[in-house]
BAZA-515506 format. One record per residue (C-alpha): residue number from 1; residue in three letters; x, y, z negated. Coordinates in steps of 0.25 Angstrom, whole numbers, always signed. Layout:
<nodes>
(node NUM,'ALA',(X,Y,Z))
...
</nodes>
This chain:
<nodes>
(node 1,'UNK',(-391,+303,+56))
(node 2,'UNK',(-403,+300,+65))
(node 3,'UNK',(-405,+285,+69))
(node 4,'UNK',(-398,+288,+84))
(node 5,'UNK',(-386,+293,+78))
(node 6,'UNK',(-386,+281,+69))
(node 7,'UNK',(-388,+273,+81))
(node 8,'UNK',(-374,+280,+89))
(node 9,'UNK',(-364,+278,+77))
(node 10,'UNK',(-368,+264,+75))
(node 11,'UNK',(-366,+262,+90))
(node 12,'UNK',(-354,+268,+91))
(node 13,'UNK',(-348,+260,+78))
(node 14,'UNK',(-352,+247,+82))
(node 15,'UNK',(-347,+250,+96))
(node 16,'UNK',(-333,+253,+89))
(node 17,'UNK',(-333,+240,+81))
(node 18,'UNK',(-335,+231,+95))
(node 19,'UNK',(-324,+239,+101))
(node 20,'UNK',(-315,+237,+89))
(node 21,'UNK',(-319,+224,+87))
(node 22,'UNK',(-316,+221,+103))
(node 23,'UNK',(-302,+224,+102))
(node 24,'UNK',(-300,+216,+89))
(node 25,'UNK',(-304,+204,+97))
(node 26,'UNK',(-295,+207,+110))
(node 27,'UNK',(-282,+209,+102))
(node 28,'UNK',(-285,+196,+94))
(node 29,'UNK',(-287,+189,+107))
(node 30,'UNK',(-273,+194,+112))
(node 31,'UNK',(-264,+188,+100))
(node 32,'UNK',(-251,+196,+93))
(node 33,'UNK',(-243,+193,+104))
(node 34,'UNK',(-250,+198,+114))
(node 35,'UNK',(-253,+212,+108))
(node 36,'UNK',(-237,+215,+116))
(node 37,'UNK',(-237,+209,+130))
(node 38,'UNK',(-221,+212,+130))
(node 39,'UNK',(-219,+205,+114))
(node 40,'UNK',(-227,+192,+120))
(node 41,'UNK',(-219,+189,+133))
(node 42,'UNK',(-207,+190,+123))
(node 43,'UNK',(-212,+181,+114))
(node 44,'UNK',(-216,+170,+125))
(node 45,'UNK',(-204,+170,+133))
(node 46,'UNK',(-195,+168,+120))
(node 47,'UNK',(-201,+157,+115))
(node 48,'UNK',(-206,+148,+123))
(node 49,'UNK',(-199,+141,+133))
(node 50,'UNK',(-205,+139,+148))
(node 51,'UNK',(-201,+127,+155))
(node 52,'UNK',(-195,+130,+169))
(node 53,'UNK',(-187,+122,+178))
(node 54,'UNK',(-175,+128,+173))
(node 55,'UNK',(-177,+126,+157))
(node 56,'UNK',(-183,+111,+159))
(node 57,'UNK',(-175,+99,+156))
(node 58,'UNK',(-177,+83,+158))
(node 59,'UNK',(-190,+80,+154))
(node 60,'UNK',(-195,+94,+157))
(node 61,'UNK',(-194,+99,+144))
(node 62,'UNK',(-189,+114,+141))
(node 63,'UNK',(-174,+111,+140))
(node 64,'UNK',(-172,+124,+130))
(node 65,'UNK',(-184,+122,+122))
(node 66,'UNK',(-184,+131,+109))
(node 67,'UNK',(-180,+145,+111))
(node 68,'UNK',(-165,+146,+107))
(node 69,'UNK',(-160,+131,+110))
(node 70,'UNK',(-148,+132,+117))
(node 71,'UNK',(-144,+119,+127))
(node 72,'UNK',(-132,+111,+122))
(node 73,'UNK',(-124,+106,+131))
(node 74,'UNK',(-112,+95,+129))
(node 75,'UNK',(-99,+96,+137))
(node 76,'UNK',(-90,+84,+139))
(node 77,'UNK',(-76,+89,+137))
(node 78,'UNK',(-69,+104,+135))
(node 79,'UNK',(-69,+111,+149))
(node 80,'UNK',(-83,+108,+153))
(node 81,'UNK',(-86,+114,+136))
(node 82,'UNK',(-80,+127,+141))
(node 83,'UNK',(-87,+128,+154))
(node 84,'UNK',(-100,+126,+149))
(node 85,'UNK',(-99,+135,+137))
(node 86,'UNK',(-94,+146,+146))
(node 87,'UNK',(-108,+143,+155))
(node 88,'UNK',(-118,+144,+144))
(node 89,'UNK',(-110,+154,+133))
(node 90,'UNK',(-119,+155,+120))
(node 91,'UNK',(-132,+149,+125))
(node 92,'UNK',(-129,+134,+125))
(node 93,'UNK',(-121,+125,+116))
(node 94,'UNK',(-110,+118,+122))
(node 95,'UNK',(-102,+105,+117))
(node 96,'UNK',(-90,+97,+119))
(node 97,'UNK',(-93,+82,+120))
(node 98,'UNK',(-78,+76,+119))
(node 99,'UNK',(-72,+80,+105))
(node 100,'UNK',(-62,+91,+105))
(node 101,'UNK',(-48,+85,+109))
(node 102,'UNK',(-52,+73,+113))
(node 103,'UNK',(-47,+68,+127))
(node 104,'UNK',(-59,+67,+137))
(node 105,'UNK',(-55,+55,+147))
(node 106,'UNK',(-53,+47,+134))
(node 107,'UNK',(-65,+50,+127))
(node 108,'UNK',(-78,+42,+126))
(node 109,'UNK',(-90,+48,+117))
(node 110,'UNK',(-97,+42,+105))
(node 111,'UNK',(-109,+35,+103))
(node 112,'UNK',(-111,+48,+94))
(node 113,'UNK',(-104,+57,+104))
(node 114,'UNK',(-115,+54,+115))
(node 115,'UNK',(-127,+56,+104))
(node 116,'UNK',(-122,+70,+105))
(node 117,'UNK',(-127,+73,+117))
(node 118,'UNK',(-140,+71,+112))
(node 119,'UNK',(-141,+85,+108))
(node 120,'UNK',(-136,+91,+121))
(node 121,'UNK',(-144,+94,+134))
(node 122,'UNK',(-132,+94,+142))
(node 123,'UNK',(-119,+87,+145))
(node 124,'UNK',(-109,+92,+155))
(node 125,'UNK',(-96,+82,+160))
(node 126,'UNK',(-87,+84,+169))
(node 127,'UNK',(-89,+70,+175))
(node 128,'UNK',(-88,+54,+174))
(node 129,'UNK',(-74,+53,+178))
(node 130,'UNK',(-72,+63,+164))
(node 131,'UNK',(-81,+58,+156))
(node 132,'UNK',(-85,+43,+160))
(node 133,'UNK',(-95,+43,+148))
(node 134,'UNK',(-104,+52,+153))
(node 135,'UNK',(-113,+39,+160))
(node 136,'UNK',(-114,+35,+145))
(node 137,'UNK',(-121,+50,+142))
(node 138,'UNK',(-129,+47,+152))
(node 139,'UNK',(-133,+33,+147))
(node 140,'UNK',(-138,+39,+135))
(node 141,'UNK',(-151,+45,+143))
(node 142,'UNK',(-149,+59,+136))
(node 143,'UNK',(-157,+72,+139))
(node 144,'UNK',(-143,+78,+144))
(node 145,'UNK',(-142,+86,+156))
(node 146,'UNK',(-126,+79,+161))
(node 147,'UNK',(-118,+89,+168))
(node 148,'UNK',(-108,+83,+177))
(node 149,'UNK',(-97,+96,+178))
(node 150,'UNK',(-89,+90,+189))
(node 151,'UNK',(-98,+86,+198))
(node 152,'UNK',(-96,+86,+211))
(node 153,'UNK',(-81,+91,+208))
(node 154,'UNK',(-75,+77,+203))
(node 155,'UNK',(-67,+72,+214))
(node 156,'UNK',(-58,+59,+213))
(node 157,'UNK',(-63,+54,+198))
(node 158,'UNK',(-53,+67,+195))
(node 159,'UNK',(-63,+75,+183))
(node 160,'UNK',(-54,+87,+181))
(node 161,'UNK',(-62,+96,+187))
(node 162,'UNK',(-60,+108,+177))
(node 163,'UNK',(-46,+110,+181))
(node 164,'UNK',(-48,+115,+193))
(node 165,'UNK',(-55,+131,+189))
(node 166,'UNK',(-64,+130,+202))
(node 167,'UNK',(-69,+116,+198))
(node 168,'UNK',(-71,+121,+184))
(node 169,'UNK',(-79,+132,+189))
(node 170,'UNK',(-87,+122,+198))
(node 171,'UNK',(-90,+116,+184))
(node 172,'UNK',(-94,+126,+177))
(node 173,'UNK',(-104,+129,+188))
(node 174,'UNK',(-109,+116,+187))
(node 175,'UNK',(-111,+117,+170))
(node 176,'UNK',(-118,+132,+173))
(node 177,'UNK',(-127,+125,+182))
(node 178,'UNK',(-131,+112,+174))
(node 179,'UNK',(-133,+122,+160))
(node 180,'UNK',(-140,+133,+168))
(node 181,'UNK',(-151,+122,+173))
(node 182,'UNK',(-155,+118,+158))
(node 183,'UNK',(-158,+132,+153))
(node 184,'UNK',(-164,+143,+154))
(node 185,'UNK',(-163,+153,+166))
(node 186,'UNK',(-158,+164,+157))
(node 187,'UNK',(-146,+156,+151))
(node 188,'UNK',(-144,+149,+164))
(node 189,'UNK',(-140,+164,+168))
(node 190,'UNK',(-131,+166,+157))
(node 191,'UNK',(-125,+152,+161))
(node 192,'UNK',(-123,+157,+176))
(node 193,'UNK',(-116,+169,+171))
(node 194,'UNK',(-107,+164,+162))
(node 195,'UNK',(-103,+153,+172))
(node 196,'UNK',(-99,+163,+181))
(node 197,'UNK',(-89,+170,+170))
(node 198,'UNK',(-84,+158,+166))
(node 199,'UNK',(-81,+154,+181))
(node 200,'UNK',(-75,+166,+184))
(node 201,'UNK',(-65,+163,+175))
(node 202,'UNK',(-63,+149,+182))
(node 203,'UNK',(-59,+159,+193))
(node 204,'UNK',(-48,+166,+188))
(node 205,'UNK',(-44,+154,+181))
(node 206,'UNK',(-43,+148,+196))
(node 207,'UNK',(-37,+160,+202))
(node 208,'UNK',(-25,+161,+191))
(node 209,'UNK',(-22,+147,+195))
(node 210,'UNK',(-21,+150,+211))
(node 211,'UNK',(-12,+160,+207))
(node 212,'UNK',(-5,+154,+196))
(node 213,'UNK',(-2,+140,+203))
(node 214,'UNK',(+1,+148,+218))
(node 215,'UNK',(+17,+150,+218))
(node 216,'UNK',(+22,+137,+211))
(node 217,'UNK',(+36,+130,+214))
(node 218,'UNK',(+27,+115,+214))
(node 219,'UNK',(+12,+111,+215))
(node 220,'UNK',(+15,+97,+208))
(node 221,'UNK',(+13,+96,+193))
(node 222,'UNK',(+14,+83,+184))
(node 223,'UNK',(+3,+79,+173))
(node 224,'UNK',(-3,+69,+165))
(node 225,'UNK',(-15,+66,+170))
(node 226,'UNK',(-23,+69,+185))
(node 227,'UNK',(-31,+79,+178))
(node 228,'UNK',(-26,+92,+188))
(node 229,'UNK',(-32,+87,+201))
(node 230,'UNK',(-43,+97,+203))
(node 231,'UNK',(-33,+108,+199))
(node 232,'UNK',(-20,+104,+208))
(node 233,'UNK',(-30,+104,+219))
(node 234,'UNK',(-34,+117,+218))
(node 235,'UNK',(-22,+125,+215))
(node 236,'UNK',(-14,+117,+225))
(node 237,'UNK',(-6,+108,+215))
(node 238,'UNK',(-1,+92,+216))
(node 239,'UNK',(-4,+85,+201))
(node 240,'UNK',(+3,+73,+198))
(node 241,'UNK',(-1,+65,+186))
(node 242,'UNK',(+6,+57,+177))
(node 243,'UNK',(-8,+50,+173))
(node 244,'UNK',(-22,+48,+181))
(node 245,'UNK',(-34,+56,+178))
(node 246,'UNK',(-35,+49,+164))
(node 247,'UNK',(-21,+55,+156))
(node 248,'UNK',(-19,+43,+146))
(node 249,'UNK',(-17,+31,+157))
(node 250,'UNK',(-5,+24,+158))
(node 251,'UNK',(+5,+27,+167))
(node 252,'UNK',(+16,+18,+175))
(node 253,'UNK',(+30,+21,+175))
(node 254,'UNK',(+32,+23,+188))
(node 255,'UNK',(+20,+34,+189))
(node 256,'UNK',(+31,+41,+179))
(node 257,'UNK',(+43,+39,+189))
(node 258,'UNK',(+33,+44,+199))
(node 259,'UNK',(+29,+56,+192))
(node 260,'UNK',(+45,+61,+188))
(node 261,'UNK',(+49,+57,+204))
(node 262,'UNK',(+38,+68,+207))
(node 263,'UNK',(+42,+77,+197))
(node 264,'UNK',(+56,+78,+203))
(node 265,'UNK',(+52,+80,+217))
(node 266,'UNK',(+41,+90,+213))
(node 267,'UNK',(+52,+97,+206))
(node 268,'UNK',(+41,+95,+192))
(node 269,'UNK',(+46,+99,+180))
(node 270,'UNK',(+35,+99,+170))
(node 271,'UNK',(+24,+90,+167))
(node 272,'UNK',(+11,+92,+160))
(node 273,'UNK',(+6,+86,+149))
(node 274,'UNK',(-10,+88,+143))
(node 275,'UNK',(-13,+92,+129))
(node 276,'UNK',(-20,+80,+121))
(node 277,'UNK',(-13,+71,+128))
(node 278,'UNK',(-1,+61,+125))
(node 279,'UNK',(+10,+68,+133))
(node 280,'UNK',(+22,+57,+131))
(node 281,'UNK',(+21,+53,+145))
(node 282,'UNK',(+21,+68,+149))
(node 283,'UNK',(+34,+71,+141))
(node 284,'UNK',(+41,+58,+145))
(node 285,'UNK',(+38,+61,+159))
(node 286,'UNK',(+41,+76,+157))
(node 287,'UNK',(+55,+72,+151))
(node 288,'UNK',(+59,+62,+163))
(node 289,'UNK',(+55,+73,+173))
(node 290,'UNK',(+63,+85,+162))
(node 291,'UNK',(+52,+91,+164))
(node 292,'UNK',(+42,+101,+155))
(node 293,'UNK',(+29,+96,+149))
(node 294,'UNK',(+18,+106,+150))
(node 295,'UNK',(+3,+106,+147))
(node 296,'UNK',(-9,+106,+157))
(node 297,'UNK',(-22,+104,+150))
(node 298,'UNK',(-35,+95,+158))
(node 299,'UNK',(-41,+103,+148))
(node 300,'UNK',(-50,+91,+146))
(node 301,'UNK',(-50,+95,+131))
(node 302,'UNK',(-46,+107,+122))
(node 303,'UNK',(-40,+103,+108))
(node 304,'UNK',(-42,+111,+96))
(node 305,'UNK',(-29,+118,+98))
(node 306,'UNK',(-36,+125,+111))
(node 307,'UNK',(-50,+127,+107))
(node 308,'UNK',(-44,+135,+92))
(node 309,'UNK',(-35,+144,+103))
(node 310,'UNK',(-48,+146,+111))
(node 311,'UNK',(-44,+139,+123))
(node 312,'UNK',(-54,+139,+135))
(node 313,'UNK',(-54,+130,+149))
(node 314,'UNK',(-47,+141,+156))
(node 315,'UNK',(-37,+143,+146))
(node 316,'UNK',(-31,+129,+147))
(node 317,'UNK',(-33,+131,+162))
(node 318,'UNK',(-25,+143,+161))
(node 319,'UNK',(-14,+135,+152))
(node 320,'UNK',(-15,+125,+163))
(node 321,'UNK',(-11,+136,+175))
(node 322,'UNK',(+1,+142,+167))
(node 323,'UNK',(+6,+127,+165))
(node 324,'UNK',(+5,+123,+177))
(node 325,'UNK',(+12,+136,+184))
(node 326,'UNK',(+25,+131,+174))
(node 327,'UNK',(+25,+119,+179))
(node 328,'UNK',(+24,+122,+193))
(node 329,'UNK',(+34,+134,+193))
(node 330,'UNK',(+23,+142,+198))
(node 331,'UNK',(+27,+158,+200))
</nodes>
């Protein structure tokens, strides 16, 4: 081979060589994970979490964090359990504050009971006039989010709010509104979804009593405590109490004589006694009126009995409508 020749190949290999060494150098510049554009965004939108208005807590700091934390959140008695469960499904964790079967006016938490909510980034009540205690959760100077689920609904220091299936469902919007502000857009979606389920059920739950409590021989109904306001308003009924709004107070005798001289002009023959509670002064009442001792549930708490038989909010309410149609000779 002639010196020219010599000359071309040794051109043309070294040519190679820069060309090859080139493109080790450009892929070595673009990393492993950019070798897939599709595999990359994946990978960065998984895993790291971007701090929006929507995702930022107090003290702007991403409120999820890590991917897979979940919110906790910290109900304060059973109803408003229900309700936010039914809002946020499988992707949060919800408690109940008050102790299974334990009577909410009369319970006051623990020193231990409000270390608890340490853990938690959000605490729904229904209000002060329910739970008094609250201005002590709010002492403590936690990072908790307090969701006030009867707010702007309370009327005349009256909390029982949940009776009433519209007022219930005005809750449950407020609940869906306070969670979906403290995560993320895609399960603040679900959240809106499933409220909307679940308040369509507070519908028909509505519609059956309009249509159960329409045709009834009487409107007046006698009970233990002034917990049934917000429900005898909207379906038209008169409540008359043989307690205030707290049940265990004591009551004069001539509330009593008061109470049998109205059963006898209403033409009243049952009264309605509250599960968990001491119904003596029921029965006594019941039997100087001979008259018949039914139940109708606050639904304040549910006992072990109801949460082994899978009872819901609805369920009780429903127990409620079919007691109350009894009692009020309704066709």
């Amino acid at each position: 081979m002639d010196i020219n020749n010599k000359k071309v190949v040794i051109g043309a290999i070294a040519a190679t060589v820069v060309v090859v060494f080139a493109s080790i150098i450009a892929i070595a510049l673009q990393g492993p994970n950019n070798t897939n554009n599709n595999s990359s965004t994946s990978s960065t939108s998984s895993d790291v979490t971007i701090p929006t208005s929507e995702n930022v807590s107090r003290g702007d700091q991403p409120l999820q964090g890590d991917k897979g934390k979940r919110l906790k959140i910290m109900t304060t008695f059973y109803p408003l359990y229900e309700f936010a469960k039914a809002v946020v499904g499988d992707r949060a964790d919800v408690d109940l504050f008050i102790p299974s079967g334990l009577e909410p006016h009369d319970w006051e938490p623990s020193a231990r009971d409000l270390e608890r909510l340490k853990d938690y980034q959000i605490l729904i009540y229904n209000s002060a006039a329910f739970e008094p205690y609250i201005d002590r959760v709010k002492d403590l100077g936690y990072d908790l989010k307090m969701v006030e689920a009867a707010s702007g609904i309370v009327l005349d220091q009256d909390p029982h709010v949940w009776l009433d299936p519209v007022l219930a469902k005005e809750q449950v919007r407020i609940i869906q509104g306070a969670i979906a502000s403290m995560d993320e857009e895609e399960n603040s979606r679900y959240y809106d979804e499933n409220a909307m389920v679940y308040t369509a059920r507070l519908d028909e739950l509505h519609a059956k009593f309009e249509e159960g409590l329409r045709d009834c021989e009487r409107r007046e109904f006698i009970t233990l405590h002034a917990a049934y306001n917000y429900l005898a308003s909207r379906y038209g009924l008169k409540q008359i109490t043989i307690a205030g709004i707290e049940p265990e107070h004591d009551i004069p005798a001539g509330k009593i004589r008061e109470i049998v001289d109205m059963a006898k002009r209403y033409g009243i023959d049952v009264v309605y006694a509250e599960e968990g509670m001491d119904d003596r002064l029921v029965r006594a009442l019941a039997e100087e009126m001979n008259a018949r001792v039914l139940t109708l549930s606050p639904i304040e708490v549910l006992d072990e009995e109801d949460l082994e038989e899978g009872k819901t909010y609805i369920a009780k309410m429903e127990e409620n409508l079919e007691n109350l149609r009894l009692g009020l000779g309704c066709r």
